[in-house]
N, C-alpha and C positions, 0 to 999 in steps of 0.2 A: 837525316833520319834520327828521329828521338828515339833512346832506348826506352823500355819499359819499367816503369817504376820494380824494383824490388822491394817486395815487401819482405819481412822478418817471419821467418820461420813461424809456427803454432808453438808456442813452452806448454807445458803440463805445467799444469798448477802445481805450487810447491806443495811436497806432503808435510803435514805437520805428526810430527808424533804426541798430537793430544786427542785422546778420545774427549767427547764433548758430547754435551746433553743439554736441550734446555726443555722449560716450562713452564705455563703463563696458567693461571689461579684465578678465579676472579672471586670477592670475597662480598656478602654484604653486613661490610661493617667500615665503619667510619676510619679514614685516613691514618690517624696520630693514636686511636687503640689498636690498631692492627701491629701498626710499629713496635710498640710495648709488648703487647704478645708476642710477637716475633724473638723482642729480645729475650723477655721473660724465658722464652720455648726452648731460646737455643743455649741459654746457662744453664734450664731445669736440667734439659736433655747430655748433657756432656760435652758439647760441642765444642770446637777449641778456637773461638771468634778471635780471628786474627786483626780485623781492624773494623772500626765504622768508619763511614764517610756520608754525610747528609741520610740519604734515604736506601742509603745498601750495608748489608753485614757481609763481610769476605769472612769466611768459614772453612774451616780444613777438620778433616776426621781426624778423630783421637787415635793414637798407636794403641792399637791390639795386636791378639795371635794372627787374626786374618790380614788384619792392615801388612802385619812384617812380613805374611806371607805374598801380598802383592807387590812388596816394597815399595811402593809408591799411595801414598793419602789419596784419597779423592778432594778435593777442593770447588769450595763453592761459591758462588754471589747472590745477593739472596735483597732484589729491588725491590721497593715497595713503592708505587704510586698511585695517584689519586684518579678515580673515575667517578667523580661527580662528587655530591655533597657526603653520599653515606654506602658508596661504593669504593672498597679498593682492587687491588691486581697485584700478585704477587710473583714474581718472575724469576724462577731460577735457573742461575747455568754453573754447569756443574763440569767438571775436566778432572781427568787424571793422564799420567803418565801411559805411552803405548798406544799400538791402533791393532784394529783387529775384531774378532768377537768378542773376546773373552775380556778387554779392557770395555768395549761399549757396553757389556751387560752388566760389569761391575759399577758402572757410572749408573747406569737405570738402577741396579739396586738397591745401592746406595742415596740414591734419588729420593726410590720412594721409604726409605726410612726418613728420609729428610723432610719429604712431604706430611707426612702420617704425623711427626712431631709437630710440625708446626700447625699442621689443618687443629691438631687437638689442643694446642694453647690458640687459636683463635676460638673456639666453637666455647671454652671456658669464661669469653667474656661476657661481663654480664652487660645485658641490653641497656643500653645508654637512655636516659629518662628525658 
């Protein structure tokens, strides 16, 4: 008599303690001014650009009253690729510390100030000739 195969128990997926957001953009404007805007956007705006790497900015929010009252920054990545000749896509994911309501709405709100600053240093490019 063969016994019957055991299989391993069902695990729950491990919980992470990051709230997480993302968001995909589509833009029409060419590839390499989108990038500049991008950068241009997030020095005008304050932002506190932790590193580049090819075609992404890792971004973390500046300390303020509200940041120390969350104690934890919101943090972001902020990709930019190419969809066609004079189309791009701009894709952000955004994470802070915590899970819950009250971290995932501070991640969307912080979002869309992140959003709003960058939609408004692209829309300032001028039309490429």
């Amino acid at each position: 008599m063969v016994a019957p195969l055991q299989l391993e128990p069902a695990q729950a997926p491990e919980r992470d303690a990051l709230a997480r957001y993302t968001e995909s953009i589509a833009v029409d404007k060419p590839f390499a001014d989108v990038w500049r805007a991008l950068h241009a956007g997030l020095l005008a705006n304050d932002w506190n650009v932790v590193g580049i790497r090819d075609n992404a900015f890792f971004v973390r929010e500046r300390m303020s009253f509200t940041t120390m009252l969350w104690r934890n920054p919101c943090r972001f990545a902020v990709h930019v690729t190419r969809d066609g000749e004079s189309r791009s896509v701009i894709h952000l994911v955004g994470s802070t510390l915590g899970f819950g309501p009250l971290p995932k709405g501070r991640i969307r709100q912080v979002t869309e100030i992140l959003k709003s600053n960058l939609l408004a240093a692209v829309s300032r490019l001028e039309p490429s000739a």
